[in-house]
TIVEXNU-205952 format. One record per residue (C-alpha): residue number from 1; residue in one letter; z, y, x. Coordinates in steps of 0.1 Angstrom, whole numbers, plus 5000, padded with zeros to 4 digits. Example, Ala and Ser with C-alpha at 12.3 -4.5 7.8 and 13.67 -1.06 7.14 Angstrom:
<atoms>
{num = 1; residu = a; w = 5078; v = 4955; u = 5123}
{num = 2; residu = s; w = 5071; v = 4989; u = 5137}
</atoms>
This chain:
<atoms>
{num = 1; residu = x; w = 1112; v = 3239; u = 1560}
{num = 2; residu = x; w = 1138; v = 3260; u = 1556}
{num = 3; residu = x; w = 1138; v = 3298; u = 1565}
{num = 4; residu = x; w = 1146; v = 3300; u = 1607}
{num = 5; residu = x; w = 1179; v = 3317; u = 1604}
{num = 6; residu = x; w = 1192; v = 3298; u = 1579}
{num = 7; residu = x; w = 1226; v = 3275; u = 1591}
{num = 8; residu = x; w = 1230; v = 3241; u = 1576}
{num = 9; residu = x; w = 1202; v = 3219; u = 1591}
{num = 10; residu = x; w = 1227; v = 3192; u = 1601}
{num = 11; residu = x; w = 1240; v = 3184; u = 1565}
{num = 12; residu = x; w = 1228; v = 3156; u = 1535}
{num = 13; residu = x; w = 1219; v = 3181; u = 1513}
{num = 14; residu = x; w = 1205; v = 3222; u = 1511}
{num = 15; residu = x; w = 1190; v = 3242; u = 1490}
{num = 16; residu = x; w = 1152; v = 3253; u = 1494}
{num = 17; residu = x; w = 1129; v = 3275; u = 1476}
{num = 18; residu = x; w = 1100; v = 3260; u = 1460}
{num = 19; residu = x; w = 1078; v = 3282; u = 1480}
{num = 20; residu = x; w = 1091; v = 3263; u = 1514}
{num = 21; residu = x; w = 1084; v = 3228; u = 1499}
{num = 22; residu = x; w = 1053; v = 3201; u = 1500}
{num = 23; residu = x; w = 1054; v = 3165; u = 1490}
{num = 24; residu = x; w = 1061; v = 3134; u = 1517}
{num = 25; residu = x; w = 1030; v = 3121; u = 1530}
{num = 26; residu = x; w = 1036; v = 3084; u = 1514}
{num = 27; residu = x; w = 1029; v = 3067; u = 1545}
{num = 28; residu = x; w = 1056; v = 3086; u = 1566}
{num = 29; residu = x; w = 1092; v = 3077; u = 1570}
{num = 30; residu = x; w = 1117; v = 3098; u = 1566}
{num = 31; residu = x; w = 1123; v = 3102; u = 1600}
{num = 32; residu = x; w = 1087; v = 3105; u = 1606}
{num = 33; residu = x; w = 1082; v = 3131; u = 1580}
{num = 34; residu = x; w = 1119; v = 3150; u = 1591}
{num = 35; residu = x; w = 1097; v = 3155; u = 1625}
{num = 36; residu = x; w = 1070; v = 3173; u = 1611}
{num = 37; residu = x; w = 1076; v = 3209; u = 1594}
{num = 38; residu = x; w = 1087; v = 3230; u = 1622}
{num = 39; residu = x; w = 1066; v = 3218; u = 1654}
{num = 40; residu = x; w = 1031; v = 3213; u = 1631}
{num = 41; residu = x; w = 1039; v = 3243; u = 1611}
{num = 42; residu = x; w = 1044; v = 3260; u = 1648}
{num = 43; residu = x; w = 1010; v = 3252; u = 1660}
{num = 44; residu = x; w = 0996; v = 3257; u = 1629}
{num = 45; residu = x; w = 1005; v = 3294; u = 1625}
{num = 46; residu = x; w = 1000; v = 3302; u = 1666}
{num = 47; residu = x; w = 0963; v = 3291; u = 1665}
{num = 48; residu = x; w = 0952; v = 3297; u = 1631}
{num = 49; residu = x; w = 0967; v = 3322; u = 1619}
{num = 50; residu = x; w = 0976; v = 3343; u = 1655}
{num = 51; residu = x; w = 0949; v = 3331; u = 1678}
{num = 52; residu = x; w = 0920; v = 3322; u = 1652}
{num = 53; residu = x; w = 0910; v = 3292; u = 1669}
{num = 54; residu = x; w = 0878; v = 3285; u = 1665}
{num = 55; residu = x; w = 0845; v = 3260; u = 1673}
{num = 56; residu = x; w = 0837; v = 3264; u = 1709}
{num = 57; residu = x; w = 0866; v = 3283; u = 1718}
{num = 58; residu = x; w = 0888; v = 3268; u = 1752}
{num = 59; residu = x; w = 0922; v = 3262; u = 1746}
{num = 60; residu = x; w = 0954; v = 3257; u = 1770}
{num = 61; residu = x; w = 0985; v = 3236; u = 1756}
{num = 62; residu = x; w = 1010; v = 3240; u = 1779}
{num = 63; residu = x; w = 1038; v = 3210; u = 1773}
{num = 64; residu = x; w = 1015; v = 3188; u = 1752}
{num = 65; residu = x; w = 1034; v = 3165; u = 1746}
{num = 66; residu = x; w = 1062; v = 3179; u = 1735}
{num = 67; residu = x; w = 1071; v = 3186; u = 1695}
{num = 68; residu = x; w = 1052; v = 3215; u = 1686}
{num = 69; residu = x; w = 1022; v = 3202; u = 1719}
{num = 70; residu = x; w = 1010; v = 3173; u = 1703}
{num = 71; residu = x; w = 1003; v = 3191; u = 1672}
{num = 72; residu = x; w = 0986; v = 3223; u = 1689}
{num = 73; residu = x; w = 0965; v = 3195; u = 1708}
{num = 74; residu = x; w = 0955; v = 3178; u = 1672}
{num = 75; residu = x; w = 0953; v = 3215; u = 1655}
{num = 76; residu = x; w = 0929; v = 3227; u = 1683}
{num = 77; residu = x; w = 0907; v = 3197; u = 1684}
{num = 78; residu = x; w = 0901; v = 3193; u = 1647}
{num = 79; residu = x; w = 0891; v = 3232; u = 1649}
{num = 80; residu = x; w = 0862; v = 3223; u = 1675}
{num = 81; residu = x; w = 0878; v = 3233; u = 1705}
{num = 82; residu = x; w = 0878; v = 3223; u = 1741}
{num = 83; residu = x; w = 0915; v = 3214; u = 1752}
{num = 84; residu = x; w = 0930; v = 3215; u = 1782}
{num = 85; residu = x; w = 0971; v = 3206; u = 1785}
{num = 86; residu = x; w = 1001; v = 3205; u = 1805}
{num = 87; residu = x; w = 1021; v = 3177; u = 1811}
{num = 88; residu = x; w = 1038; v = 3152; u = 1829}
{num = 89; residu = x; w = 1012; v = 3126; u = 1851}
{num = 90; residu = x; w = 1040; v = 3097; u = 1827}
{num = 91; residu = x; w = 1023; v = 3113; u = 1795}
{num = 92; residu = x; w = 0982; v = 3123; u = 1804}
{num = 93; residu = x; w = 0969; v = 3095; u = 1791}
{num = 94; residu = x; w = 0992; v = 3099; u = 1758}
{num = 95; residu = x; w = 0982; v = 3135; u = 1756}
{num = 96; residu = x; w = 0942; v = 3126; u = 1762}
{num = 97; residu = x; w = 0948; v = 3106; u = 1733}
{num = 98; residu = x; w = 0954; v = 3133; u = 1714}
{num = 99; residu = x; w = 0926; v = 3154; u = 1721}
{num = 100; residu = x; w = 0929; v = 3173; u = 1751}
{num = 101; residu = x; w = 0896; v = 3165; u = 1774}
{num = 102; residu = x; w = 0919; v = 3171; u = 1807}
{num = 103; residu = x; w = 0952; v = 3172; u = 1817}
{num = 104; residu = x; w = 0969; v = 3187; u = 1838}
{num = 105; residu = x; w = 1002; v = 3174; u = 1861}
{num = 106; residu = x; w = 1021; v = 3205; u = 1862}
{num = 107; residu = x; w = 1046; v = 3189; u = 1896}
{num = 108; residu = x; w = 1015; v = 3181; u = 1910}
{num = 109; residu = x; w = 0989; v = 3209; u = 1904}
{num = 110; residu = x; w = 0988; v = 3248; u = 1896}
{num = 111; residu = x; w = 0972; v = 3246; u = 1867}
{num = 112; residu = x; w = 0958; v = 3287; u = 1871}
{num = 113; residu = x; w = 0939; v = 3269; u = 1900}
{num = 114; residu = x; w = 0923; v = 3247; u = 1886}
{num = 115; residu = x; w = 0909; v = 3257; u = 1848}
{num = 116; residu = x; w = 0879; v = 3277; u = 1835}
{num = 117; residu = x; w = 0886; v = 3308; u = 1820}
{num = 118; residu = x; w = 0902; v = 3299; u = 1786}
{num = 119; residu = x; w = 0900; v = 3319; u = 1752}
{num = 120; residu = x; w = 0939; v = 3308; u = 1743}
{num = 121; residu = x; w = 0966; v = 3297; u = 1756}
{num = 122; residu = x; w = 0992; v = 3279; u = 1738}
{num = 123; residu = x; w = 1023; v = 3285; u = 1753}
{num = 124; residu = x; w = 1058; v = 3264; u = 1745}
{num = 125; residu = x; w = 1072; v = 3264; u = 1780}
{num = 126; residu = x; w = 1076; v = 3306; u = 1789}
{num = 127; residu = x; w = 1090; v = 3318; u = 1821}
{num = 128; residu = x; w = 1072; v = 3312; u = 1856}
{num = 129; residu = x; w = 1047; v = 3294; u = 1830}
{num = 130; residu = x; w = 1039; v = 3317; u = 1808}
{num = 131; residu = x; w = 1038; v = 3344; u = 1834}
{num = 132; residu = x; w = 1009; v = 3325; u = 1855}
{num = 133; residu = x; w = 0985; v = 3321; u = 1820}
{num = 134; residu = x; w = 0982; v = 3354; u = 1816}
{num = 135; residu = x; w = 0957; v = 3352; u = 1847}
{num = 136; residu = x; w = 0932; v = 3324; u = 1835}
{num = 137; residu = x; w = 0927; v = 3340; u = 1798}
{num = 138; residu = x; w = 0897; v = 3351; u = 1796}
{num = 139; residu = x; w = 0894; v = 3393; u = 1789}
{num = 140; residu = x; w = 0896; v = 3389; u = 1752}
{num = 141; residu = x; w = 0915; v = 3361; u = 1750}
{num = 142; residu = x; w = 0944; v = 3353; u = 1731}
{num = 143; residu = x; w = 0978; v = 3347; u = 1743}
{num = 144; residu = x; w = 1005; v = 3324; u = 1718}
{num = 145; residu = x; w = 1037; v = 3318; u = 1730}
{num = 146; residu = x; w = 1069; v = 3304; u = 1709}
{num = 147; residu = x; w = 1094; v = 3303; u = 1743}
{num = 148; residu = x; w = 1097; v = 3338; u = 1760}
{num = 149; residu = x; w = 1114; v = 3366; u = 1733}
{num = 150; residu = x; w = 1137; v = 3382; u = 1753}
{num = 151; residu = x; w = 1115; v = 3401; u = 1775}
{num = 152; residu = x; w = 1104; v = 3440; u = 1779}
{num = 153; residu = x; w = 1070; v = 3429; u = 1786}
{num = 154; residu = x; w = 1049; v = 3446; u = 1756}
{num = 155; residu = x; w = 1021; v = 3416; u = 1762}
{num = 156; residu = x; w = 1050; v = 3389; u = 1757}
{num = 157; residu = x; w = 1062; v = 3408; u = 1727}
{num = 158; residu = x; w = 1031; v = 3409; u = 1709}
{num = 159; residu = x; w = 1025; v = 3374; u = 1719}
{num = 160; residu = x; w = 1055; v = 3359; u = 1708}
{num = 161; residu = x; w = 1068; v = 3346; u = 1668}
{num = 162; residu = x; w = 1090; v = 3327; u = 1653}
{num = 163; residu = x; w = 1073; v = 3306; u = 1630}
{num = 164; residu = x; w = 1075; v = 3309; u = 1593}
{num = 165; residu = x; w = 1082; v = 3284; u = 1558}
{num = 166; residu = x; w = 1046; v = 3281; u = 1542}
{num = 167; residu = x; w = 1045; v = 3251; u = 1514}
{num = 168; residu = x; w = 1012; v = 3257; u = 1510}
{num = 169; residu = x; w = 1003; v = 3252; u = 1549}
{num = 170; residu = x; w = 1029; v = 3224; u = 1549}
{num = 171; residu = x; w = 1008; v = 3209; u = 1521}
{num = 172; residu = x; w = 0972; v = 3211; u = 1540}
{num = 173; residu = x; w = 0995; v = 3196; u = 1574}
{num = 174; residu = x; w = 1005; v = 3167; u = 1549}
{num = 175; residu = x; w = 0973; v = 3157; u = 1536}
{num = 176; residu = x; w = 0961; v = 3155; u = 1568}
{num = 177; residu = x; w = 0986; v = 3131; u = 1581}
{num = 178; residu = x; w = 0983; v = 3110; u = 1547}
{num = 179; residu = x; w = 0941; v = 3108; u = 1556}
{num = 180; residu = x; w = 0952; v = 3103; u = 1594}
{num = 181; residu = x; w = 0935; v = 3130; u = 1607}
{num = 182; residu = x; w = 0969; v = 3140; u = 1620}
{num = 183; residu = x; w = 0998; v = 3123; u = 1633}
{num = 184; residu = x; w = 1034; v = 3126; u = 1643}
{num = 185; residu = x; w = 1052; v = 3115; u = 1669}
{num = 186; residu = x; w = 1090; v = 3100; u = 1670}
{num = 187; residu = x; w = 1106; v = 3100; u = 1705}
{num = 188; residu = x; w = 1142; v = 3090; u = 1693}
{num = 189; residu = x; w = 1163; v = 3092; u = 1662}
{num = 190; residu = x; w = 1202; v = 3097; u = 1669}
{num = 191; residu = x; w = 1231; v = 3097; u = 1643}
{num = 192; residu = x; w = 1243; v = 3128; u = 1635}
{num = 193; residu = x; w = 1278; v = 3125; u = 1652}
{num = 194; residu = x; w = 1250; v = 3123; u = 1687}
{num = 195; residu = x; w = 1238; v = 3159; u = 1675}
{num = 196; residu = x; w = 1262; v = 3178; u = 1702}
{num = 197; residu = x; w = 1245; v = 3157; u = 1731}
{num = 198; residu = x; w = 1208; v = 3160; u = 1716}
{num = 199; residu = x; w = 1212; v = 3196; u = 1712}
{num = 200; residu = x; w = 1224; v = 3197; u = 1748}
{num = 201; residu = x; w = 1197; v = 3174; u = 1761}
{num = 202; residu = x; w = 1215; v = 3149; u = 1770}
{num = 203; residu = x; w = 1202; v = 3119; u = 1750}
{num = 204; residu = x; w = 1178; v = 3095; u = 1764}
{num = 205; residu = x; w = 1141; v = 3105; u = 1752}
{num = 206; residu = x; w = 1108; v = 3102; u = 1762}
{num = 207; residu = x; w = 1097; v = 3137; u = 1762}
{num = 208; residu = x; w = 1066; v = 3126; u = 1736}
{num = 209; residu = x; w = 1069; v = 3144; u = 1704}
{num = 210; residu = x; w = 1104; v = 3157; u = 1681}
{num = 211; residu = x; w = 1136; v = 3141; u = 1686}
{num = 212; residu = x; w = 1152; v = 3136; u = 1649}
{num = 213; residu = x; w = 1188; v = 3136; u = 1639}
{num = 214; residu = x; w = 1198; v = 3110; u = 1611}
{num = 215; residu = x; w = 1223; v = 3134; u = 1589}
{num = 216; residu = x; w = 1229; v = 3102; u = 1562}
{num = 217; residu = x; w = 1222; v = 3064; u = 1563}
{num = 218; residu = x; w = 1191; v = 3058; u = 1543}
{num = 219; residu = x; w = 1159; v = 3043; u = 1549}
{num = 220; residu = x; w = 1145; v = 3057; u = 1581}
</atoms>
């Protein structure tokens, strides 16, 4: 993973500190292993490193099963927590599958009316969203959010980050999905002349897991 600010994503070739590097699990694809770095590396960082998740604790994924949910889900349950998620009613059973213990169909449900206090929530939605979580966390508990920066709200500010290249972390994410105690998830891969319309949101898509842009024609 390349640092956040950096521009040239959408090209066959770039240049990468060593520091920002780990090997491809062997039994990924490229595509596969394309849709890992920034969403696991996300969820990584906001509960281990931000929220210090921890055995016992109750966690809230809100958009499970999107990129950086499905691997908050597998992050927090490999920690020993208790998950509850967001999503669609088309993807509970996919997100139960991951590790959550109940789901939540946000058009159908409030979710603030229906959990037990929780010690984190993981936040990738923000707005109306993040703005109802902040009333099921428990006193100490710990708000993550990736989706809300633009805000004057000091308890947004200090919940929010951008996440960060880490080989080393990339490395510990990779052996896990080599021993299968994680796993990624593909929705669609588009050629890179498509990257205007998947940036837009335009392209058809599941709404389970990263959306991956083929820059080159190799072996996907």
């Amino acid at each position: 993973m390349n640092d956040w600010y950096s521009d040239g994503a959408l090209a066959e070739y770039c240049a990468a500190p060593s520091t920002a590097l780990a090997v491809k699990p062997a039994q990924l694809s490229y595509a596969e292993a394309a849709s890992v770095p920034i969403p696991a590396l996300t969820a990584w960082q906001g509960l281990m490193d931000r929220a210090k998740v921890a055995q016992g604790d109750r966690v809230l994924v809100h958009g499970a099963a999107g990129a950086v949910g499905i691997f908050a889900v597998q992050i927090a349950r490999l920690a020993g927590a208790r998950i509850v998620a967001t999503a669609s009613a088309a993807n509970a059973e996919f997100v139960k599958g991951l590790g959550a213990e109940q789901v939540i169909d946000y058009r159908a449900a409030r979710f603030e009316a229906v959990v037990e206090p929780m010690d984190i929530v993981f936040d990738t939605v923000g707005g109306d969203t993040l703005e109802r979580s902040w009333g099921v966390l428990k006193p100490k508990g710990r708000m993550v959010t990736v989706a809300s920066s633009d805000t004057t709200d000091e308890r947004v500010k200090n919940s929010f980050f951008i996440v960060e290249p880490s080989g080393i972390q990339l490395k510990a994410i990779g052996d896990m999905l080599q021993d299968g105690r994680l796993r990624t998830v593909v929705d669609a891969v588009v050629p890179w002349q498509q990257a205007p319309e998947a940036y837009a949101g335009t392209v058809h898509r599941s709404h389970r897991g990263k959306l991956v842009i083929a820059v080159a024609d190799t072996q996907l």
